[in-house]
N, CA, C and O atoms as a DFTB+ gen file, in Angstrom:
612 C
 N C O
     1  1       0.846      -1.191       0.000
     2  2       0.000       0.000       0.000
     3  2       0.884       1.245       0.000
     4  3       1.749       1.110       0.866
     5  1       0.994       2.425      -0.657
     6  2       1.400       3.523      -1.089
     7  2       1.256       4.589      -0.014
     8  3       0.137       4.528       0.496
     9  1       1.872       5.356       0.395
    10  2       1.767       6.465       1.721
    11  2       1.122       7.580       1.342
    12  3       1.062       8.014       0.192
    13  1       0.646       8.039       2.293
    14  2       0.310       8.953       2.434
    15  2       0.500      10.313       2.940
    16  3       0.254      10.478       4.135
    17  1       0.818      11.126       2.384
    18  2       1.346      12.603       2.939
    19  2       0.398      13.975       3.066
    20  3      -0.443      14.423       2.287
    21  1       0.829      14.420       4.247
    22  2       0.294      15.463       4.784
    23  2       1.592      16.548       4.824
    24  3       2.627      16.270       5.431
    25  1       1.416      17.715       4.159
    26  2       2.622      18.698       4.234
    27  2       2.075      19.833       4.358
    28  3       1.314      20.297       3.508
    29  1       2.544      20.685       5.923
    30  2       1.986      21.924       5.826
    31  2       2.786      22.957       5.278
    32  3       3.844      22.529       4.818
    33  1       2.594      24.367       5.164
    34  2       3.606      25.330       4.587
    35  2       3.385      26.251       4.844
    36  3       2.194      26.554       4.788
    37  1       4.183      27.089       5.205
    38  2       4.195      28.522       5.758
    39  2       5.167      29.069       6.628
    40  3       6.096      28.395       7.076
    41  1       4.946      30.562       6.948
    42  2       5.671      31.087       8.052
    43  2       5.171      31.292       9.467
    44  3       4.485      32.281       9.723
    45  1       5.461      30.467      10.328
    46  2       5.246      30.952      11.632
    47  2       5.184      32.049      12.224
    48  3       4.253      32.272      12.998
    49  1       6.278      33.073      11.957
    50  2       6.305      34.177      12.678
    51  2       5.707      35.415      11.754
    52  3       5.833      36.603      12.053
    53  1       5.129      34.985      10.745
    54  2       3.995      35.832      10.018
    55  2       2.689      35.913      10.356
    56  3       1.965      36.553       9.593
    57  1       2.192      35.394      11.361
    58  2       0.907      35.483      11.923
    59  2      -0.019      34.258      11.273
    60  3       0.077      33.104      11.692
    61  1      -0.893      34.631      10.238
    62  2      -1.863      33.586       9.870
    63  2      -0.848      33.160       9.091
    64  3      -0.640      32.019       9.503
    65  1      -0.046      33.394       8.166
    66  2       1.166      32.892       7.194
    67  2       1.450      31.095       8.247
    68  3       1.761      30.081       7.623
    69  1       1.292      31.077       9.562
    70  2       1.721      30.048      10.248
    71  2       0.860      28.768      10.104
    72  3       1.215      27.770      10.731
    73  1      -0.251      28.722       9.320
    74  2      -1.752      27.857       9.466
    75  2      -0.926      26.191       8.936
    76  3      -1.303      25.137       9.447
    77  1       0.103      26.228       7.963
    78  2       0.559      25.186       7.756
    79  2       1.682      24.331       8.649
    80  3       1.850      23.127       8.845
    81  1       2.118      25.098       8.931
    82  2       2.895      24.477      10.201
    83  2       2.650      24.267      10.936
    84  3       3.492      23.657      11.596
    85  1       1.412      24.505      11.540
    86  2       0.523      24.658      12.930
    87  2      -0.172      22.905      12.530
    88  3      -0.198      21.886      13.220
    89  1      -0.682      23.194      11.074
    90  2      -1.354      21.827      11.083
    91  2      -0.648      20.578      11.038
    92  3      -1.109      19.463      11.283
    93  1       0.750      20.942      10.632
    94  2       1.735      19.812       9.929
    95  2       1.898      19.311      12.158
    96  3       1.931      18.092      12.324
    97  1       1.961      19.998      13.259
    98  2       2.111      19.850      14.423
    99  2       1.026      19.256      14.625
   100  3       1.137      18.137      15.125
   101  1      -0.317      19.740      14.338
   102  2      -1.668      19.145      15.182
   103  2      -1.901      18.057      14.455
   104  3      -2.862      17.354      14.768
   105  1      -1.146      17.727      13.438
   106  2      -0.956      15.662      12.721
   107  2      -0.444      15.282      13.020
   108  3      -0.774      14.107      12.858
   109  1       0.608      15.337      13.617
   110  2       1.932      14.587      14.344
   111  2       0.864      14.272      15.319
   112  3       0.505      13.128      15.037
   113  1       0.421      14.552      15.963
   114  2      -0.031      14.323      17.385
   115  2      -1.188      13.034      17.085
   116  3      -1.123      12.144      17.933
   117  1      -2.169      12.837      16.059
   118  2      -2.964      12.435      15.599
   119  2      -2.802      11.542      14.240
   120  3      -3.853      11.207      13.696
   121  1      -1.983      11.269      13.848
   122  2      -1.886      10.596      12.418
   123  2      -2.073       9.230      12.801
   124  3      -1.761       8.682      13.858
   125  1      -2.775       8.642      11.520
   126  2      -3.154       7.455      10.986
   127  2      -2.124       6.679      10.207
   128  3      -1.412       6.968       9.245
   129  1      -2.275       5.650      10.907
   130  2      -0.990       4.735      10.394
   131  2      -0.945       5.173       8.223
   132  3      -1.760       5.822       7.567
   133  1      -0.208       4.769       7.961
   134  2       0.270       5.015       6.314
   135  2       0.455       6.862       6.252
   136  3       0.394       7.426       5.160
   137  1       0.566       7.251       6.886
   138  2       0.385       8.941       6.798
   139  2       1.832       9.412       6.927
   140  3       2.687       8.827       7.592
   141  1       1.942      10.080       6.508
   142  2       3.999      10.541       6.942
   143  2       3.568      12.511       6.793
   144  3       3.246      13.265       5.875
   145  1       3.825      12.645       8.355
   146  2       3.695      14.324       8.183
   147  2       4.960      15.332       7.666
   148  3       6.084      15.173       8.141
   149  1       4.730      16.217       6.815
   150  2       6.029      16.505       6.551
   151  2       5.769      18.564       6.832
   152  3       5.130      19.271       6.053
   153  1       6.325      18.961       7.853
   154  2       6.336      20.982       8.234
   155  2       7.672      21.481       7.555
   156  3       8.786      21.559       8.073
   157  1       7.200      21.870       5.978
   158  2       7.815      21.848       5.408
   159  2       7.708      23.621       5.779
   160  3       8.013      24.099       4.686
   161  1       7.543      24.362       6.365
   162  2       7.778      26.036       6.878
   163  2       7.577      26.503       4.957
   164  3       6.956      26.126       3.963
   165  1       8.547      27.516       5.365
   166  2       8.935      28.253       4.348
   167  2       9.409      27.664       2.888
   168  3       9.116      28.101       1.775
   169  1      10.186      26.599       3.216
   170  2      10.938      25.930       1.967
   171  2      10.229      24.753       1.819
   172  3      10.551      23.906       2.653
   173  1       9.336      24.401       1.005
   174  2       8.507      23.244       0.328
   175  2       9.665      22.172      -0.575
   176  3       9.759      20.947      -0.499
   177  1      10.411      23.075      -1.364
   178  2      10.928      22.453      -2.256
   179  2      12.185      21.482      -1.295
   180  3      12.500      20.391      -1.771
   181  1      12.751      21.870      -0.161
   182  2      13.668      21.092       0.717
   183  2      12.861      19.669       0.813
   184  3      13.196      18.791       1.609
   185  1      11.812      19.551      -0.048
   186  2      11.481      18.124       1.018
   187  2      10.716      17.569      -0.168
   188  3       9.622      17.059       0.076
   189  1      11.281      17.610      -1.805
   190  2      10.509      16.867      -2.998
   191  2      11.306      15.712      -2.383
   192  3      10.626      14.965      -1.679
   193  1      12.517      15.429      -2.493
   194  2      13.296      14.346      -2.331
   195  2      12.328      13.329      -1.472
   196  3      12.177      12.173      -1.866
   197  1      11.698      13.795      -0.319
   198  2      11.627      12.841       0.268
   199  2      10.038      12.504      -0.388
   200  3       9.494      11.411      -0.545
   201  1       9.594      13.733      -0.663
   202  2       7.644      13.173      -1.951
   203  2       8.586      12.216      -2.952
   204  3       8.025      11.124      -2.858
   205  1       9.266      12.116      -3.497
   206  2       9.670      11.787      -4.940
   207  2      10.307      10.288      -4.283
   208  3      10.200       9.359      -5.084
   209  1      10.887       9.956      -3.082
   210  2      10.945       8.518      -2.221
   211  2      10.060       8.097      -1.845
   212  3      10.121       6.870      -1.755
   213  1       9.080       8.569      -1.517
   214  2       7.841       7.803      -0.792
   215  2       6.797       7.728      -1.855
   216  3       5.930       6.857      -1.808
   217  1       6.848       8.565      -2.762
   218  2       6.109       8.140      -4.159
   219  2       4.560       8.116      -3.429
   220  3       4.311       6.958      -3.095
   221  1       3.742       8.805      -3.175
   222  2       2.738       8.484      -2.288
   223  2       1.830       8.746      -3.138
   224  3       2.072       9.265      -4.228
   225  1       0.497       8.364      -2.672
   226  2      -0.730       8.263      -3.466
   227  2      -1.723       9.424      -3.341
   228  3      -2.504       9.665      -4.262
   229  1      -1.703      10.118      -2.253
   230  2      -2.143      11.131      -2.146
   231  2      -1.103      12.037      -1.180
   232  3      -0.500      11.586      -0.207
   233  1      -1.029      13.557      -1.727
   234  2       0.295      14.564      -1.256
   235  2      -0.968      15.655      -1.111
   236  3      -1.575      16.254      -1.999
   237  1      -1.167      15.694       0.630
   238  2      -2.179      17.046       0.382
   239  2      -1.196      17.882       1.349
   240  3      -0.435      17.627       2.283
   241  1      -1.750      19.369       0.404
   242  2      -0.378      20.589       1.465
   243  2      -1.712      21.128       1.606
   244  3      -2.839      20.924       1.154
   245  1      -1.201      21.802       2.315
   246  2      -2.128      23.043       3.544
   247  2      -1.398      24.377       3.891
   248  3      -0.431      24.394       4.652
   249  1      -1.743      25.136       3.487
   250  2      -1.406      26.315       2.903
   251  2      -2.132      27.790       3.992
   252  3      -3.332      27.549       4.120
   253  1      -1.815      28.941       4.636
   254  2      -2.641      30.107       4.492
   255  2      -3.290      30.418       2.815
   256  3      -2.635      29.987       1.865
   257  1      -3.851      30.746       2.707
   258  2      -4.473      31.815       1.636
   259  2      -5.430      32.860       1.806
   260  3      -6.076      32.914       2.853
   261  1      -5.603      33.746       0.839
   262  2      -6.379      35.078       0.626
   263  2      -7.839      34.636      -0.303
   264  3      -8.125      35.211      -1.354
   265  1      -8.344      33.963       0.058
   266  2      -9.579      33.200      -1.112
   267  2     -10.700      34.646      -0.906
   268  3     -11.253      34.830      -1.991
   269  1     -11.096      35.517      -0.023
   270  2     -12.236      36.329       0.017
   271  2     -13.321      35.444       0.854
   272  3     -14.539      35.584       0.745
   273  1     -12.798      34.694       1.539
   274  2     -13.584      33.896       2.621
   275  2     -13.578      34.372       3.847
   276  3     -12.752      35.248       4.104
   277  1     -14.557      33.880       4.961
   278  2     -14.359      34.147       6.095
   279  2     -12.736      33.723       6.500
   280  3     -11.952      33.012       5.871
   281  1     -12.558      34.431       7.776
   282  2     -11.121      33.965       8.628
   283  2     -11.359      32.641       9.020
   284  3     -12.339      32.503       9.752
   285  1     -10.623      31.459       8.684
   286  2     -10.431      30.194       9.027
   287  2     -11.110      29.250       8.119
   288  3     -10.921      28.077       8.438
   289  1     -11.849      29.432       7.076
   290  2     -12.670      28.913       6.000
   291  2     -11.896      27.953       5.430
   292  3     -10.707      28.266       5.368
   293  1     -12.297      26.449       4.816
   294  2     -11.054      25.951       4.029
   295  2     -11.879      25.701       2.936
   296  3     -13.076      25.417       2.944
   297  1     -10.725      25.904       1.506
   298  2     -11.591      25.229       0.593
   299  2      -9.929      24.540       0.044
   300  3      -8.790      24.771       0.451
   301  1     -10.590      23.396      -1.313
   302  2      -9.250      22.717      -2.097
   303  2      -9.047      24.256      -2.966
   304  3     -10.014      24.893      -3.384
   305  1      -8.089      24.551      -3.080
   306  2      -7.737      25.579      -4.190
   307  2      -7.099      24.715      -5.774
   308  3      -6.019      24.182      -6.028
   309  1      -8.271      24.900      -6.524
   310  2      -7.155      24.074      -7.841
   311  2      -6.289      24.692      -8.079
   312  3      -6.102      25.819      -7.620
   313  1      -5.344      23.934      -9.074
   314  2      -3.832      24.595      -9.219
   315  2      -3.952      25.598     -10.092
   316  3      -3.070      26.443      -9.943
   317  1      -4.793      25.844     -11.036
   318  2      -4.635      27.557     -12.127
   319  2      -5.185      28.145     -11.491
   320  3      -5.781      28.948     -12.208
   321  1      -5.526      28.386     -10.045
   322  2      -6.007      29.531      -8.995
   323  2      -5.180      29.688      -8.039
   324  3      -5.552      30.418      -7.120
   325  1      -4.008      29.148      -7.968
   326  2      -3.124      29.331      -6.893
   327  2      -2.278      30.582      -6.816
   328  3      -1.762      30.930      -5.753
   329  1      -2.161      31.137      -7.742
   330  2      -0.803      32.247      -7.911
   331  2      -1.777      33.475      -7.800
   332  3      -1.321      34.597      -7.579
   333  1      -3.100      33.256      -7.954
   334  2      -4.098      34.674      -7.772
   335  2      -4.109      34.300      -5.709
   336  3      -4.134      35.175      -4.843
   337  1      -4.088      33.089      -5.520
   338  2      -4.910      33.479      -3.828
   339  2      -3.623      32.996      -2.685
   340  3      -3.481      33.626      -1.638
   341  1      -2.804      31.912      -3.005
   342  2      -2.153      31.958      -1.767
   343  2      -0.841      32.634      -1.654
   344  3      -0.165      33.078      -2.583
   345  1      -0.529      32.655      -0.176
   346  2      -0.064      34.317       0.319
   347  2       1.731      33.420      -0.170
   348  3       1.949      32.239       0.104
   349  1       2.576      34.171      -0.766
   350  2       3.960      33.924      -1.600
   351  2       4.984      34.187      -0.471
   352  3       5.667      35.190      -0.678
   353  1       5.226      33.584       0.569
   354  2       6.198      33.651       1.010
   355  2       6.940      32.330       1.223
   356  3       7.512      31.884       2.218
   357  1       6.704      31.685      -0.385
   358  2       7.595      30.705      -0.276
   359  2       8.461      30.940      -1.599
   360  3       8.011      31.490      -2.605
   361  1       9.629      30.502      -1.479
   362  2      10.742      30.743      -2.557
   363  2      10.277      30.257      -4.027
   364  3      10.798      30.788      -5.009
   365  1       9.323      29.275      -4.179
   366  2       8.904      29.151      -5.279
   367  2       7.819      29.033      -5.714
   368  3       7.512      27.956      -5.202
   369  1       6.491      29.504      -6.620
   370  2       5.164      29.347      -7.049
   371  2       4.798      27.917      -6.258
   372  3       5.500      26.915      -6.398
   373  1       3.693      27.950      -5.469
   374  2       2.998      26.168      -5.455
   375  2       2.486      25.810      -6.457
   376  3       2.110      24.639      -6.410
   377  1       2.193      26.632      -7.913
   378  2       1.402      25.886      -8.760
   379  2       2.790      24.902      -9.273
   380  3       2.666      23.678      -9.222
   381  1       4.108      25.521      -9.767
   382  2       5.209      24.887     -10.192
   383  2       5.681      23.823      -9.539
   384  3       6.124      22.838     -10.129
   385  1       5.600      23.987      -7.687
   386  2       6.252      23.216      -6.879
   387  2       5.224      21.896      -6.852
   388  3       5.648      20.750      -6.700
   389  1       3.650      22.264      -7.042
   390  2       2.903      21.097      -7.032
   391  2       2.970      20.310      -9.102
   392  3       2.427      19.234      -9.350
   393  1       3.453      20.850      -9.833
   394  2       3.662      20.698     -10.671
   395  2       4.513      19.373     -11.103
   396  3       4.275      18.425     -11.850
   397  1       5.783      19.809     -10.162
   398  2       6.651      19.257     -10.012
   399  2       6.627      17.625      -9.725
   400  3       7.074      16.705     -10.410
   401  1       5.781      17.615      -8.169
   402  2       5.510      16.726      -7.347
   403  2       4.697      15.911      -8.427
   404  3       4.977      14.741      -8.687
   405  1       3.778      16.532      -8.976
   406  2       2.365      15.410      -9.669
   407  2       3.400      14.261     -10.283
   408  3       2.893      13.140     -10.315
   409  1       4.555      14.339     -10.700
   410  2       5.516      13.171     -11.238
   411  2       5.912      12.302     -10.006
   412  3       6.510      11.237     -10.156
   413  1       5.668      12.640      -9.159
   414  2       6.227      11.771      -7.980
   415  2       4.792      10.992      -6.857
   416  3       4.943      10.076      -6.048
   417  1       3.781      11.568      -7.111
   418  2       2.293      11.486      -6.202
   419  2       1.226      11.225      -7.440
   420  3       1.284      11.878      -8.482
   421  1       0.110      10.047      -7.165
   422  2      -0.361       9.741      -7.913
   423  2      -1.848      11.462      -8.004
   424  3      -2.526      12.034      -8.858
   425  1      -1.606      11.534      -6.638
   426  2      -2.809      12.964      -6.474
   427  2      -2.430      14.278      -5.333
   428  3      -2.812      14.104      -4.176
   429  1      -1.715      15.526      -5.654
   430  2      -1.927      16.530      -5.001
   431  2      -3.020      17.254      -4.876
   432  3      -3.834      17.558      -5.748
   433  1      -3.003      17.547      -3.627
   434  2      -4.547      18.141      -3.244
   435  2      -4.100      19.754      -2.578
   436  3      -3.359      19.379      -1.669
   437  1      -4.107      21.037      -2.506
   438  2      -3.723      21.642      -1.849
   439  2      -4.866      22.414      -1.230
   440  3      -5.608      23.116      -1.916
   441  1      -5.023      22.245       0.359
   442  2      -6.282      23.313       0.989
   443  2      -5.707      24.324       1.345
   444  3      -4.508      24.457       1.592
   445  1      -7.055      25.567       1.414
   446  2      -6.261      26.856       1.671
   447  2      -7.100      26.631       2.717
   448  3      -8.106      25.925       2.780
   449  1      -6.532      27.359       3.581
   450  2      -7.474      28.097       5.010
   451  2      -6.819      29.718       5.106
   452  3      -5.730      30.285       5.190
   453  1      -8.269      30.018       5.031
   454  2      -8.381      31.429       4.821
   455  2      -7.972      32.489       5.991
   456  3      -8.384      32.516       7.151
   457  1      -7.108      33.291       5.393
   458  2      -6.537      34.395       6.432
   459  2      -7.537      35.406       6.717
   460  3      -8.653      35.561       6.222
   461  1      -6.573      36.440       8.118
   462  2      -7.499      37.666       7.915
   463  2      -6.315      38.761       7.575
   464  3      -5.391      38.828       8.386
   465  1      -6.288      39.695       6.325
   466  2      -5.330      39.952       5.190
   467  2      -4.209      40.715       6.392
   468  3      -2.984      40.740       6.511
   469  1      -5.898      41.558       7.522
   470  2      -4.755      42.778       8.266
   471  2      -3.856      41.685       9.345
   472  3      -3.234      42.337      10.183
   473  1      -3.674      40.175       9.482
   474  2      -3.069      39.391      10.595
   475  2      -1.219      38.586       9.829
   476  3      -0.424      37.664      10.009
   477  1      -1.435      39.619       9.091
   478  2       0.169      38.560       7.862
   479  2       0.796      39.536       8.163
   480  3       0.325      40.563       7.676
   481  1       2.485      39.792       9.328
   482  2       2.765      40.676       9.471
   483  2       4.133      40.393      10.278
   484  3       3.731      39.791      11.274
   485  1       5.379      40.493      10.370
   486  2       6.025      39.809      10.970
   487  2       5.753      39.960      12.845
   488  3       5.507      40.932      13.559
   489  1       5.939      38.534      13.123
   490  2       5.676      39.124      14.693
   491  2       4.257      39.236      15.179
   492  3       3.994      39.251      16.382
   493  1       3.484      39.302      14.381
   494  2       1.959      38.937      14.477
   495  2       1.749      37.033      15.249
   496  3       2.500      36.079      15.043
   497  1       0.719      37.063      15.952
   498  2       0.127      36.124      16.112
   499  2      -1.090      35.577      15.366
   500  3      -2.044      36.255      14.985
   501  1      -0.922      34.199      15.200
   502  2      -2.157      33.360      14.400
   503  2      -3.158      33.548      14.845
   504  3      -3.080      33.622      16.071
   505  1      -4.107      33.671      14.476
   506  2      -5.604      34.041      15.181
   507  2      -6.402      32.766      15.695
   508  3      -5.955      31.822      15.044
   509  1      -7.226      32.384      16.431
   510  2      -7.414      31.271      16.350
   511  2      -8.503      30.665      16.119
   512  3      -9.031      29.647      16.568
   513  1      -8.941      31.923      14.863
   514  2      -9.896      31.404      13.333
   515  2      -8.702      30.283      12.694
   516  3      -9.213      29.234      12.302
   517  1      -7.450      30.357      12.568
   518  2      -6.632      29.800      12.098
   519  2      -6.258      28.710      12.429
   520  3      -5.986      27.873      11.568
   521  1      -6.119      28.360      14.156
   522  2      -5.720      27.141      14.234
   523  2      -7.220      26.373      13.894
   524  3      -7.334      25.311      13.281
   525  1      -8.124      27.042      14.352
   526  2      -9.286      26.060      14.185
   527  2      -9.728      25.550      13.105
   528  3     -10.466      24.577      12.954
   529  1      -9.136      26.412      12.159
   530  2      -9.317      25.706      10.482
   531  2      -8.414      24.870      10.185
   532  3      -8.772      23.990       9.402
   533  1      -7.118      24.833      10.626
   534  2      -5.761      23.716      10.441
   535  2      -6.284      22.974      11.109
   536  3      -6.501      22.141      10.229
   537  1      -6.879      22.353      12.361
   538  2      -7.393      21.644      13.288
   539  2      -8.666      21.202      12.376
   540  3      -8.622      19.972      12.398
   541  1      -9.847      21.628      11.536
   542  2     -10.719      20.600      10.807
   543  2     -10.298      20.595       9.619
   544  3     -11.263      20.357       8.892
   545  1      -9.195      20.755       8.915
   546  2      -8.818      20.547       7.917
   547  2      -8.043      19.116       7.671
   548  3      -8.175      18.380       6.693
   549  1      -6.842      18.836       9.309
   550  2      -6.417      17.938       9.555
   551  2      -7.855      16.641       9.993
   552  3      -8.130      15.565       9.462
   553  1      -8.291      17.144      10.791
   554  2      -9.253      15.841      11.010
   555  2     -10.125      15.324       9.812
   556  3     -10.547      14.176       9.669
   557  1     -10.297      16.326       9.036
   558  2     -10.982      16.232       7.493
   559  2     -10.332      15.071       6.789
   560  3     -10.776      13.988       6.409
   561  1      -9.163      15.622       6.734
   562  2      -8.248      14.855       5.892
   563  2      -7.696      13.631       6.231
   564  3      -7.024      13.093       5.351
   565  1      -7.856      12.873       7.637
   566  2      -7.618      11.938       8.374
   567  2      -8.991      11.030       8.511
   568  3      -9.079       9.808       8.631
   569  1     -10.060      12.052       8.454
   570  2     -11.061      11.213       8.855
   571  2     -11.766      10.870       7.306
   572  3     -12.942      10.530       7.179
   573  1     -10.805      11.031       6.175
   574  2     -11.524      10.385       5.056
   575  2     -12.578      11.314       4.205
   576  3     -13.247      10.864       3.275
   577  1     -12.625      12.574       4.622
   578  2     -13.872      13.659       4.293
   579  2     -13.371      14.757       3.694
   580  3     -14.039      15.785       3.586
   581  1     -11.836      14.614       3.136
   582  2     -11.046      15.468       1.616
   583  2     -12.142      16.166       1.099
   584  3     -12.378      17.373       1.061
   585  1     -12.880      15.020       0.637
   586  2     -14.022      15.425      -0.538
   587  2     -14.795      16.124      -0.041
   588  3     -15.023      17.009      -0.866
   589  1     -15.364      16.286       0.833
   590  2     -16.229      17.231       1.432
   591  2     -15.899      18.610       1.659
   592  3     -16.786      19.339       2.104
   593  1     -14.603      19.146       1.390
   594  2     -13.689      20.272       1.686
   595  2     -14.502      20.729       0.135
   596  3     -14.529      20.126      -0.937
   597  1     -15.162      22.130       0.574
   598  2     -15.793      22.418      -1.004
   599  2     -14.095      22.880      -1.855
   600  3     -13.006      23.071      -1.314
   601  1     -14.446      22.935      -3.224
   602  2     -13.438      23.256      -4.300
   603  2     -13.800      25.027      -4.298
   604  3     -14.972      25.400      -4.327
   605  1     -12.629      26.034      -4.261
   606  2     -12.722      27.186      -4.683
   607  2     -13.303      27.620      -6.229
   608  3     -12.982      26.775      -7.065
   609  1     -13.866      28.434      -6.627
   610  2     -14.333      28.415      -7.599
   611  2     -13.981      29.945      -8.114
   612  3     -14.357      30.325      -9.223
């Protein structure tokens, strides 16, 4: 059977920018056997090597974004909507970096959970519209209910 990955992304000390790392922590605590968590922060691309070894069947990242949603909202963001909504403080596009990966993962999935725009700031704290959306995004995604995460449109 093929693994499964959970990868969060972001900056911690950016306030809501932190929603992926926060979740990539609140899976560690909770993961389901075949699951491999990977808090990939700031640098996503430090850690294809290990997507492109584990070859996994489903690669979902978890992301802050700017969708025009409430604070803590999640939806799947498809990939030709990514470079309009989630927040770029990673060294390279996620549409490219998930681009990349689709050669190594039979399915990337990426959820946004929605910021609040005035909380992205260095030195800011996460709100905790934020953890609470990394917190049902993770149980979402553990408890088999991906699909139920509506699609951004």
């Amino acid at each position: 059977m093929k693994p499964k990955i959970l990868m969060g992304i972001g900056n911690e000390i950016d306030g809501d920018d932190g929603a992926g790392p926060y979740a990539a922590r609140y899976a560690e605590r909770i993961k389901p056997e075949g699951w491999h968590i990977i808090n990939a922060e700031n640098v996503p691309e430090n850690y294809t090597s290990v997507v492109r070894k584990l070859s996994p069947e489903l690669l979902v990242i978890i992301d802050a974004a700017d969708m025009g949603l409430e604070p803590g909202d999640l939806r799947i963001i498809p990939k030709e909507r990514i470079s309009l909504l989630t927040i770029s403080t990673h060294s390279i596009p996620l549409s490219v970096f998930m681009d990349f990966l689709e050669e190594s993962a039979d399915k990337v999935v990426l959820v946004g959970i929605q910021i609040n725009p005035e909380n992205i700031y260095l030195g800011a704290e996460m709100g905790e519209y934020m953890k609470k959306g990394a917190e049902k995004a993770v149980e979402m995604i553990f408890g088999k209910k991906l699909q139920e995460i509506r699609i951004l449109r």
